[in-house]
C-alpha positions, 0 to 999 in steps of 0.5 A: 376966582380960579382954583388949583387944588395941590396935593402934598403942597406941603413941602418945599416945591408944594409950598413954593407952589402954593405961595405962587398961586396965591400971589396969582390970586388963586384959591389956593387949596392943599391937600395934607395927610396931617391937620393944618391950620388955614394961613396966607391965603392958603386952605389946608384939607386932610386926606390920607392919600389913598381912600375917598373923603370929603376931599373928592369935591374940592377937585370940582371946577378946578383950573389945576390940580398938582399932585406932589405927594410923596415920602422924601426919597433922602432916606436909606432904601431899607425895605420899610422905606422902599415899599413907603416911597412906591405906596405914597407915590402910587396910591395918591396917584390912583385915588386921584385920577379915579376921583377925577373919573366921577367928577361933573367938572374935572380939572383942565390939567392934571400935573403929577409930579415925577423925576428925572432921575427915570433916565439912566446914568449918563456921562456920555450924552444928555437926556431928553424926552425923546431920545433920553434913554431910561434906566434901571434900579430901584429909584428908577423903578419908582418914577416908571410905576409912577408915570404908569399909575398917573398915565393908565387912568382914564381922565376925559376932558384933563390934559395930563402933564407928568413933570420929570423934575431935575433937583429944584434950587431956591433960597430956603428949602431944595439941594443948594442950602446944604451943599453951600454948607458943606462948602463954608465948613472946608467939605466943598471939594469934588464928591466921587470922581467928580465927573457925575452931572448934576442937572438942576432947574432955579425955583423961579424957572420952576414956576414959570416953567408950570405957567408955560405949560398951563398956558400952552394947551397942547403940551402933554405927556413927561415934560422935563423940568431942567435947566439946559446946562448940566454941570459936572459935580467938579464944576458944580463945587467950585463955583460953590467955593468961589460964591462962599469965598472958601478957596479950599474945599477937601474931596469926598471920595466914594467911600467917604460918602458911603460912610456919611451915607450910614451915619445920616440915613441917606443914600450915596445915589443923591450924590453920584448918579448922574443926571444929564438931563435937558429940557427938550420939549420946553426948549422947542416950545420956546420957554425962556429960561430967566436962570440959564446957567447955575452961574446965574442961579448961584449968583442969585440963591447963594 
């Protein structure tokens, strides 16, 4: 039986992974900072994402280890919270390239989540891996240092794939559920000035997009995880009003969101940057998209 080992499979896209896997007929093993109970196929080891542990041997013979660890960037960016979203991207990233170093029979690819959020905001032009121009801030500053721990490791005999993955859309978890809220309470109008893109990628393109890679041996480096129409904020809500039949939807505008931002301890930075990102290696490989266009993936999802 193959086996993939998932480290912080334990939210939305690592448990979308792990059922996915399992479907597959994989033993299927997460690695989570806190006790779980083995359920669905689903083996649960504790580790705490920065020292070595008993949890260094199930790395062993494994086809795929993806290693989605990270505290949720929905936060407010204080200093506390700062310094925990670098340390609990960067030390899993470290502790688990130097356990792959040892092993006898490393991984045949190593995934590590990124974001594509490490491109600038653009409105002018979209970004690839190419020619996608990075940017500069705090959230960027992350996915940089994250990249960098996860590429400077030396894993001889592990093909390396950093996933820069635009917002995942799905059913029960991701972006879409709240927005489609918001939308169905009379809130589903433009949010700033509307012109900010929002780059996105349906779960099922997600998952099919990491069999792609698994299956094509020669693709490596940042691949970025997005559908291949971005969708300006404006349109992005108006197709939300037309799924939910809410013809009217009031506007937020940038001090408004500002204010919600405080009041439900997020940042406006999730909202208004804008992503306008393609995915330029998946598309010359030739991956077929199931979910195109957000019209498609709304349809299905809403």
């Amino acid at each position: 039986m193959k086996k993939v080992v998932i480290a912080g499979g334990t939210g939305f896209v690592g448990s979308i992974l792990a059922e996915h896997y399992v479907q597959k007929g994989y033993e299927v093993v997460v690695l989570s900072r806190r006790h779980h109970l083995d359920k669905d196929g689903i083996r649960f080891v504790q580790w705490d994402g920065k020292n070595y542990g008993s949890w260094n041997q199930e790395l062993e013979a494994t086809e795929i280890l993806i290693n989605m660890n990270g505290k949720s960037v929905d936060c407010r960016y204080n200093e506390g919270n700062k310094q925990e979203i670098y340390a609990s991207r960067i030390d899993s990233t470290y502790i688990l390239g130097q356990a792959i170093e040892v092993l006898d029979n490393p991984p045949k690819l190593w995934i590590n989540s990124s974001s594509a959020t490490i491109y600038r905001h653009a409105e002018d032009r979209q970004m690839d891996e190419a020619t996608g121009e990075l940017g500069t801030g705090f959230s960027v500053d992350v996915c940089k240092k994250w990249e960098q721990a996860f590429f400077e490791t030396k894993t001889k005999g592990t093909r390396k794939v950093a996933l820069r993955m635009a917002i995942v859309l799905g059913k029960h978890g991701g972006a879409l559920q709240p927005l489609v809220q918001l939308t169905k309470l009379g809130l589903g109008g433009k949010q700033g000035n509307g012109e900010q893109f929002f780059s996105w990628v349906h779960e099922e393109d997600l998952l099919r997009a990491v069999d792609f890679i698994q299956e094509n041996k020669e693709m490596e480096g940042p691949i970025n995880i997005a559908a291949p129409a971005p969708v300006k904020n404006c349109l992005v809500m108006k197709m939300l009003r037309n799924a939910t039949r809410i013809p009217v939807g009031l506007p937020a505008p940038k001090w408004l969101l500002e204010i919600g931002a405080v009041l439900i301890q997020t940042e406006t930075e999730l909202i208004l940057k804008s992503r306008n990102v393609i995915p330029g290696k998946l598309t010359k490989m030739g991956f077929d998209f199931q979910f195109p266009t957000l019209e498609l993936a709304i349809k299905d999802l809403v």
